[in-house]
C-alpha positions as CSV (number, residue, x, y, z in Angstrom):
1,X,6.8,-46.8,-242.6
2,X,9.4,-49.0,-240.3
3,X,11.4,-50.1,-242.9
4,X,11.8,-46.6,-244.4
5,X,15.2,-45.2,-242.1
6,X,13.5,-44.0,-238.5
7,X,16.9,-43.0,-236.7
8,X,18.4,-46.0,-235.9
9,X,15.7,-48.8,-235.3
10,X,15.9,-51.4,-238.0
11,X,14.0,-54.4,-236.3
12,X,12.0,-55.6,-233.2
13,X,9.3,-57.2,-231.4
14,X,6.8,-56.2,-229.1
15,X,5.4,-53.6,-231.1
16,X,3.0,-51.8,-228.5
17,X,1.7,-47.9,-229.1
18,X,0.2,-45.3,-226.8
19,X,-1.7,-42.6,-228.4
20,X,-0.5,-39.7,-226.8
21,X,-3.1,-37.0,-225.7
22,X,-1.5,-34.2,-228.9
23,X,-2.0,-36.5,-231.6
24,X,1.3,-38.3,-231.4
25,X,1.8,-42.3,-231.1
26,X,4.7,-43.9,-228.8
27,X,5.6,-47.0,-230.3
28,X,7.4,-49.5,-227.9
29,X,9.6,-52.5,-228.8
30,X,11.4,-55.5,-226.8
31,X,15.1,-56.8,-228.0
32,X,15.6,-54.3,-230.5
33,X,18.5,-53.8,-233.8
34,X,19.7,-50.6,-234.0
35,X,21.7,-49.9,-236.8
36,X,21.4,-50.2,-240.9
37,X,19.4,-52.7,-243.1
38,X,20.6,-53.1,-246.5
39,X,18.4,-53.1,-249.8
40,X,19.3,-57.0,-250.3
41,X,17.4,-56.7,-245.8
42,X,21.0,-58.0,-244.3
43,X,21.8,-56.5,-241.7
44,X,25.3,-53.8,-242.2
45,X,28.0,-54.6,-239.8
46,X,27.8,-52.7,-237.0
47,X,24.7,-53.2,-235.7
48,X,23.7,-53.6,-232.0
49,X,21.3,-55.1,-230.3
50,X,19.5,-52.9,-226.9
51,X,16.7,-54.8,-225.0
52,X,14.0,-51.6,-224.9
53,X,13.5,-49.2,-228.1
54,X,10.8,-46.3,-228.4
55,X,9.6,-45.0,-231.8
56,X,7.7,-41.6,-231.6
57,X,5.8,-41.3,-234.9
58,X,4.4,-37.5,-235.7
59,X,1.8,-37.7,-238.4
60,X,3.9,-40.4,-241.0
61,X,7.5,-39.0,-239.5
62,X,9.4,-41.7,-237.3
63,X,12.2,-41.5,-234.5
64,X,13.9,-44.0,-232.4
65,X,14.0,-43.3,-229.3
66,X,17.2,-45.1,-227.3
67,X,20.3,-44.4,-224.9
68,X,23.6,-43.3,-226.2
69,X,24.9,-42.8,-229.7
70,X,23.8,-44.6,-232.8
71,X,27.3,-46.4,-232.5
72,X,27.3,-47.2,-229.3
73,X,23.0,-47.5,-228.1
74,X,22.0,-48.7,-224.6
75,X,18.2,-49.1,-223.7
76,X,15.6,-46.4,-224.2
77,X,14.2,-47.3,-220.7
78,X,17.4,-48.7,-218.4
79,X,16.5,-51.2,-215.5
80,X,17.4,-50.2,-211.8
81,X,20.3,-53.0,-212.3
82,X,21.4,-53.2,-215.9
83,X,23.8,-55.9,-214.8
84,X,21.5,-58.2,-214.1
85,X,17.9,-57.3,-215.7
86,X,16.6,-55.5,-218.5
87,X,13.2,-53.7,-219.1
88,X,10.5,-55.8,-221.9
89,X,7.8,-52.9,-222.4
90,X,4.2,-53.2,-221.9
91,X,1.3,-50.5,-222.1
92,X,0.8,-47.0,-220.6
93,X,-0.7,-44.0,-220.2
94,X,-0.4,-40.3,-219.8
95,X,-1.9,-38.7,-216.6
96,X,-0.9,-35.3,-215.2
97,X,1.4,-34.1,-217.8
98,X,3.8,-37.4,-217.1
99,X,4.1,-40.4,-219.6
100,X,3.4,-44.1,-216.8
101,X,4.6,-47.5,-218.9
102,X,4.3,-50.4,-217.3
103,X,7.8,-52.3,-218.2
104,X,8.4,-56.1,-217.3
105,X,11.9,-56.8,-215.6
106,X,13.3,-59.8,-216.4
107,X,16.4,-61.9,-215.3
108,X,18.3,-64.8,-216.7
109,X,17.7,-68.2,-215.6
110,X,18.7,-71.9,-216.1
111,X,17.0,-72.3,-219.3
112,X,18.0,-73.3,-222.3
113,X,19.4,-70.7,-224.7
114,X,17.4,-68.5,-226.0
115,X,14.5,-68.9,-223.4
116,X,16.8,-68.4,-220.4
117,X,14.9,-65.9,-218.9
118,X,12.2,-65.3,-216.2
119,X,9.5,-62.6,-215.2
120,X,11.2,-60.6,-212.1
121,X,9.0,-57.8,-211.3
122,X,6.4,-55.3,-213.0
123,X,7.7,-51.3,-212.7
124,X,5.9,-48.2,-213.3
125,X,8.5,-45.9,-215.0
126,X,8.0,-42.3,-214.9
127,X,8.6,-40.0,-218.2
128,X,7.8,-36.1,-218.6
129,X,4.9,-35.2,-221.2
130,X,5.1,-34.0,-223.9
131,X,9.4,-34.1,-224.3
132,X,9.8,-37.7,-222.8
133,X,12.2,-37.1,-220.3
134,X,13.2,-40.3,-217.7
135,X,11.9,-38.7,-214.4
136,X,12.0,-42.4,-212.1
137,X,10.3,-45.7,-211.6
138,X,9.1,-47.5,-208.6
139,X,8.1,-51.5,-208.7
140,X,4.4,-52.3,-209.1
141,X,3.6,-54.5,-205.5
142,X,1.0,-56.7,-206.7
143,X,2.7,-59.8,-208.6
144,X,4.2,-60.4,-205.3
145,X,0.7,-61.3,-203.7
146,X,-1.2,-62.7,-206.8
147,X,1.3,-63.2,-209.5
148,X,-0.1,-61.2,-212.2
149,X,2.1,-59.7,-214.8
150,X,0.3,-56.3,-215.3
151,X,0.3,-54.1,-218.4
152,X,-0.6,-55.7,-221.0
153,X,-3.3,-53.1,-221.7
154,X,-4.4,-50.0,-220.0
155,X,-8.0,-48.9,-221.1
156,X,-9.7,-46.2,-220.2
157,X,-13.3,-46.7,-219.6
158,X,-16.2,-45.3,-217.5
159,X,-14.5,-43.4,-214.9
160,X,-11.7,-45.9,-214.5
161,X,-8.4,-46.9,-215.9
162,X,-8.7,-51.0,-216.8
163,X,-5.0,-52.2,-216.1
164,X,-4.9,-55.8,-217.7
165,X,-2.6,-58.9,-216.7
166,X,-1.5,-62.0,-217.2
167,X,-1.6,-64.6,-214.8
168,X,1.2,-68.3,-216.1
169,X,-0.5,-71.4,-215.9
170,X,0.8,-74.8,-217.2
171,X,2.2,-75.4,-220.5
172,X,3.0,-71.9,-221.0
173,X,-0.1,-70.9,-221.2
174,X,-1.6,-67.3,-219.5
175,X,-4.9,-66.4,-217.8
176,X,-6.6,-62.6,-218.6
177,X,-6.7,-60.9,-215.0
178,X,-7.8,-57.3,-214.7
179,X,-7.6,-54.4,-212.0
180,X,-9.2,-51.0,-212.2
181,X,-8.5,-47.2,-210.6
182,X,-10.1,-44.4,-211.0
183,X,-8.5,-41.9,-213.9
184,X,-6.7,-39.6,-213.0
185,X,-3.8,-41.4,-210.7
186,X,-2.9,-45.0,-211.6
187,X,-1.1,-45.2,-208.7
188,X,-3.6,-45.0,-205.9
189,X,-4.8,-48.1,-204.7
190,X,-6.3,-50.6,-207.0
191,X,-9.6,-53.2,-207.2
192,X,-8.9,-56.7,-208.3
193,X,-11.6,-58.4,-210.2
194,X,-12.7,-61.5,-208.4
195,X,-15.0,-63.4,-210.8
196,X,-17.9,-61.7,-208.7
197,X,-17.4,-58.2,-208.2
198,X,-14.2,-56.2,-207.2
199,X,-11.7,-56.3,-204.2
200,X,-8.7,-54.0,-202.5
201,X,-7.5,-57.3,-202.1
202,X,-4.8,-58.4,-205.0
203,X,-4.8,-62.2,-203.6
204,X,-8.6,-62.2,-204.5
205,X,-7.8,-61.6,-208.3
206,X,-9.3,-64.4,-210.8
207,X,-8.9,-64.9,-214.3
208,X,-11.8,-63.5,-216.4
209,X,-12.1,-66.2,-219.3
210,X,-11.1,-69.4,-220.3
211,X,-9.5,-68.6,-223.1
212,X,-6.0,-68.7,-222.9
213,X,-4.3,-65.7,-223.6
214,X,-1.0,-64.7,-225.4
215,X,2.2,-63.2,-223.3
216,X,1.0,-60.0,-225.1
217,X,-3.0,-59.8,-225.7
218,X,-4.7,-56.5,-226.5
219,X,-8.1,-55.1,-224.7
220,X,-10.0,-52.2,-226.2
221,X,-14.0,-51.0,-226.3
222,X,-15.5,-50.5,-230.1
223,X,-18.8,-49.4,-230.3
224,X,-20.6,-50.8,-227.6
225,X,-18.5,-53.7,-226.9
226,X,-15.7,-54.7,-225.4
227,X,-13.2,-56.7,-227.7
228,X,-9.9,-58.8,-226.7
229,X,-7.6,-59.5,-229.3
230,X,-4.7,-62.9,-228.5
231,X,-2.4,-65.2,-230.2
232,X,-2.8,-69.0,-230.7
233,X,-0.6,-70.5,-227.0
234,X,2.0,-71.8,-227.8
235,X,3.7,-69.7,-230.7
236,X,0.6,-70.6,-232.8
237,X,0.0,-68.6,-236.1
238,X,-3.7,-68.3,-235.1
239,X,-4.6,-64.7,-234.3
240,X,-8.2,-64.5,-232.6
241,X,-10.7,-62.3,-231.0
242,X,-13.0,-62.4,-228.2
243,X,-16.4,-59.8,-227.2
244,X,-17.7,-58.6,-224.1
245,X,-20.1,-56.4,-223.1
246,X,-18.5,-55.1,-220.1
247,X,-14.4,-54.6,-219.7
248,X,-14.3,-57.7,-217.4
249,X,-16.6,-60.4,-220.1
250,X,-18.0,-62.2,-220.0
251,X,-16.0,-63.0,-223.0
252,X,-17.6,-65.2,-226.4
253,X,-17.9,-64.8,-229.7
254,X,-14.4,-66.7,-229.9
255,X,-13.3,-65.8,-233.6
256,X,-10.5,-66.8,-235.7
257,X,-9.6,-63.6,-238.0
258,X,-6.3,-64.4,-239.7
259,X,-3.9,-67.2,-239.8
260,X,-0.4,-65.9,-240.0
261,X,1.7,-66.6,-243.1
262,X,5.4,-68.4,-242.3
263,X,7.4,-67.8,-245.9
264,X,10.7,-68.6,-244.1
265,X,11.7,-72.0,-243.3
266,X,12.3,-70.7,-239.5
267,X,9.9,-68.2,-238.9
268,X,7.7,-68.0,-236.0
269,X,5.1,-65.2,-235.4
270,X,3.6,-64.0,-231.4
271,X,1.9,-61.6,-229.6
272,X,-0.5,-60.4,-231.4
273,X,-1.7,-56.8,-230.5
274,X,-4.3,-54.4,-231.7
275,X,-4.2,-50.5,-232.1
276,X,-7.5,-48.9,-232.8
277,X,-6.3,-45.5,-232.8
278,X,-5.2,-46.2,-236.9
279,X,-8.7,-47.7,-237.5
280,X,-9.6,-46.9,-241.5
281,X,-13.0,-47.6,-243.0
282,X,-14.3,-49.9,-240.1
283,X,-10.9,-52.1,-239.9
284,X,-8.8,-52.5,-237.2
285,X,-5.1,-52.5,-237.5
286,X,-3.3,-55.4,-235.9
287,X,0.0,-56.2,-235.2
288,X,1.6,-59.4,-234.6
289,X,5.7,-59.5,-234.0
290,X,8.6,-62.5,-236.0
291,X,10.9,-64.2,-235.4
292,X,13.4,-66.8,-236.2
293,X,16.9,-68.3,-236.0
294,X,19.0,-65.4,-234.5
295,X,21.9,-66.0,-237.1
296,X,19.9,-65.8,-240.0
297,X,18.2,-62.4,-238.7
298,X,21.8,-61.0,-240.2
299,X,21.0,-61.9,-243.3
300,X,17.2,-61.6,-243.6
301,X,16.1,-58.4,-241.3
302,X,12.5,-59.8,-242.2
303,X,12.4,-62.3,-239.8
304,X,12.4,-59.9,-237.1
305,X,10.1,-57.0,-238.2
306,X,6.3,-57.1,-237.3
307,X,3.9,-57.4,-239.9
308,X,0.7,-55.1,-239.9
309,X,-2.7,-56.5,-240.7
310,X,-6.1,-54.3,-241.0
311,X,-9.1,-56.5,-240.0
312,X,-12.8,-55.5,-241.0
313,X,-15.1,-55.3,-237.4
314,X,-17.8,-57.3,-238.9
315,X,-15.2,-60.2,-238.9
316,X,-14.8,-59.6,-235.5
317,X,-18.3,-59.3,-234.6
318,X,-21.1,-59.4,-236.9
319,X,-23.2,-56.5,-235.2
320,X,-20.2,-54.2,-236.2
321,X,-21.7,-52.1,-239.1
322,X,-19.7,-51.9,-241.9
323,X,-18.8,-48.7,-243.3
324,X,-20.9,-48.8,-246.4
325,X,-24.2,-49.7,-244.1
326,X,-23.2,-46.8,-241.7
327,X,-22.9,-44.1,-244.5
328,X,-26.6,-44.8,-245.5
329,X,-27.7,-44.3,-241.4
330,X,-29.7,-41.2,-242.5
331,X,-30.5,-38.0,-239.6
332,X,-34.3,-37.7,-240.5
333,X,-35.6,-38.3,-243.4
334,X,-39.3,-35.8,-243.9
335,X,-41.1,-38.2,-246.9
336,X,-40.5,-41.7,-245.6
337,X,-40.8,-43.1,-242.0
338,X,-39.6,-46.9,-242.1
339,X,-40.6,-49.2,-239.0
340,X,-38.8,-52.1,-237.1
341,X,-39.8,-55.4,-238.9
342,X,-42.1,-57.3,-236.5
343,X,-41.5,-60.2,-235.5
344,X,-37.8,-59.7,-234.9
345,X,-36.2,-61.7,-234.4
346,X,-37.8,-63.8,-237.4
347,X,-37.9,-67.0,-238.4
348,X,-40.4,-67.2,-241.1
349,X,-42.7,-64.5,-242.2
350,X,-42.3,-60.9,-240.9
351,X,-44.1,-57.5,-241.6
352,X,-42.4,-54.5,-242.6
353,X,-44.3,-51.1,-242.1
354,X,-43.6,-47.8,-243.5
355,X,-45.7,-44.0,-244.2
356,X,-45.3,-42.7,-247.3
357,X,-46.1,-38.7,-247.7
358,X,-45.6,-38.5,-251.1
359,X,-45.8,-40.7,-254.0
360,X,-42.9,-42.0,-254.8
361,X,-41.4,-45.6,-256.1
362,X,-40.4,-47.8,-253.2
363,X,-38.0,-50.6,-253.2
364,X,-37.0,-52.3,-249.6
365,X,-33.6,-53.7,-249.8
366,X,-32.0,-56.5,-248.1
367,X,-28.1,-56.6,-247.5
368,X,-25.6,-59.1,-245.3
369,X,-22.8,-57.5,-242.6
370,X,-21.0,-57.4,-246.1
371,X,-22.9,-55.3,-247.3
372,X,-23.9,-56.7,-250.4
373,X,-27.0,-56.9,-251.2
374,X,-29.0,-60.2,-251.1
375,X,-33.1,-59.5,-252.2
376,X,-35.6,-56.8,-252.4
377,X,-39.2,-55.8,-251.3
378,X,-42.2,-54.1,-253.0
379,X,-40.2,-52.5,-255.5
380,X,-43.3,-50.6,-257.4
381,X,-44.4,-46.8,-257.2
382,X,-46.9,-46.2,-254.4
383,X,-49.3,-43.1,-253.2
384,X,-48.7,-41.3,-249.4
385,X,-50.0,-43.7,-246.6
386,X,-49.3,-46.4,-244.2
387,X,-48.2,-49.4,-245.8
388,X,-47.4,-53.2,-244.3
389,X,-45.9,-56.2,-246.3
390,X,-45.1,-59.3,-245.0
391,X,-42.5,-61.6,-246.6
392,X,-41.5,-65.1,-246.4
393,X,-37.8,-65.6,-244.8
394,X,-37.6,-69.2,-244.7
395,X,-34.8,-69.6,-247.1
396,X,-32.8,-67.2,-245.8
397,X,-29.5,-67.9,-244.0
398,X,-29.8,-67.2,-239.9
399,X,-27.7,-63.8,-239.3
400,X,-27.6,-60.5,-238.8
401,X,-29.1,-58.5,-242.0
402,X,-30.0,-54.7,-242.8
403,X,-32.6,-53.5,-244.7
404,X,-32.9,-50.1,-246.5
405,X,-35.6,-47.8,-247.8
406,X,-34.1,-44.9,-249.5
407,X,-31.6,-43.4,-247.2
408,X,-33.3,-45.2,-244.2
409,X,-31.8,-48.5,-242.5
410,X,-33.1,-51.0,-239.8
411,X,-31.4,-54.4,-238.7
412,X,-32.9,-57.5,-238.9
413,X,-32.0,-61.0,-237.3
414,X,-32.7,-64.0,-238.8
415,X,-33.1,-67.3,-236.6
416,X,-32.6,-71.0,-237.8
């Protein structure tokens, strides 16, 4: 869909979304192209380059969304001094019929080219809902007292709005920090996560896993987990996830789910993000943004477009159902009742129990998170009654597993 013609926006990175309350998704870009790309993907003379870029995508109908005239774009957000700054986006949120994004400022600095630049300050800009209107900004005041970046992810959860950050350590790496408030107004004081509990004090902040995170990492609840989704530090093509069962961790179940592809000699792929409001058949779609030598971007418009990814949740997790399990979860079922397997956990033998209230032929299934399907029970035609079998499981794998009767589905976990 972004490399059909959107108005203007040919290439970018970034790549967050905002699911907007009627159904709509705000896409948001960094250092953005706006002008034509070519069927051989050059780039046609012409083109400019604006730091900011919105996309507003209406059912499978895109629209840039940027200052000026397609000749002559400026920024779709402008910094207080466009001289000297410019706005990176980050995440946001509607409340009270007004659009809030959290935008990174950032200035130029000493460096060499190409990474010349340095985090300024964190702004909370201001945008009418539903038209998108500028109505202001004002800065964010925490980096100043705990030098968090926030915005990465806002995620709403429990009563409260989850605001998570980014905190630089050495070697360009980032620590995960995270603030709450309750919905409703995101700008009313906030509570710092302090490893313990929570604080009105932004100094107290601490990081909430040891896994270093990407510039850009995503945070989002499926089920009832928590999952965080980051990049390989620094510039790796190593994409991974992290679960939780709360929104602060702690975090495990560190999983590598796709290793990023580099077909151009100087390709390099970053920030990884999720967006779970396009999940399809239990998979996640996933972003991650490229990029390259800046001359060459001319010629090959590839290098600079983000490439989307669906992942299946039971890579991420294996207690993720996948959809062909969930169909079979049944309501009620009035001729069968199927019991937990006991012991389970197992590591041996286990008993399964079912009533029967008609005859009918039985056969107790046994599938993997896959969903394939790897022995079966009883299997023979068998009067109403209460029935136990116990089976040896010595041989098989330790995991997660489902078995079925009919319509009927219970997990069971299998130890070493």
């Amino acid at each position: 869909m972004f490399r059909s013609n959107c108005g203007g926006w040919i290439a970018g990175d970034a790549t967050y979304s905002i699911a907007l309350p009627d159904g709509r998704t705000l896409w948001l870009f960094g250092d953005s192209f706006i002008g034509t790309a070519l069927p051989d993907s050059s780039i046609a003379p012409g083109a400019d380059m604006i730091r900011n870029c919105g996309v507003i995508q209406t059912g499978d109908s895109l629209h840039a969304l940027y200052g000026g005239t397609f000749d002559n774009p400026t920024d779709f957000i402008p910094p207080p001094q466009p001289d000297s700054s410019w706005f990176w986006p980050e995440n946001g949120l509607v409340e009270n019929d007004t659009l809030k994004i959290f935008m990174s400022e950032f200035i130029t600095n000493n460096g060499p080219p190409g990474w010349n630049f340095e985090f300024h300050n964190t702004y909370l800009v201001f945008l009418s809902f539903p038209d998108l209107s500028l109505l202001g900004m004002e800065v964010l005041p925490y980096h100043a007292q705990n030098s968090v970046m926030y915005g990465n992810q806002v995620m709403a959860d429990g009563g409260f709005n989850y605001i998570y950050g980014r905190r630089d350590g050495p070697n360009n790496t980032a620590n995960a920090h995270v603030a709450r408030v309750p919905q409703g107004s995101i700008q009313a004081p906030w509570e710092f996560y302090t490893g313990a509990g929570w604080s009105s004090d932004p100094a107290t902040s601490a990081w909430i896993t040891f896994q270093a995170v990407s510039q850009q990492y995503a945070v989002f609840r499926h089920e009832q987990k928590y999952v965080m989704l980051t990049q390989d530090i620094w510039l790796g093509t190593k994409i991974f996830t992290l679960t939780a069962n709360t929104p602060v961790g702690p975090w495990g179940n560190k999983t590598e789910i796709y290793n990023t592809p580099l077909p151009f000699p100087t390709q390099l792929t970053y920030n990884a993000w999720a967006h779970p409001q396009f999940d399809e058949e239990n998979q996640l779609l996933v972003s991650y943004n490229s990029n390259g030598d800046f001359w060459s971007i001319f010629s090959n418009v590839e290098l600079y477009r983000p490439t989307f990814i669906r992942v299946p949740f039971e890579m991420i997790d294996s207690t993720f159902l996948p959809t062909n399990i969930n169909s079979l979860m049944p309501e009620s079922d009035d001729d069968v009742v199927l019991f937990q397997n006991f012991p389970n956990p197992v590591s041996q033998m286990t008993t399964f129990a079912l009533d029967l209230r008609k005859r009918q032929y039985i056969s107790l299934e046994l599938f993997n998170t896959f969903g394939i399907k790897v022995t079966s029970f009883v299997n023979k035609e068998l009067p109403p009654g209460h029935y136990e079998f116990s089976e040896d499981l010595s041989d098989l794998d330790a995991g997660i597993y489902f078995y079925r009767l009919d319509n009927l589905v219970k997990k069971l976990l299998k130890n070493e």
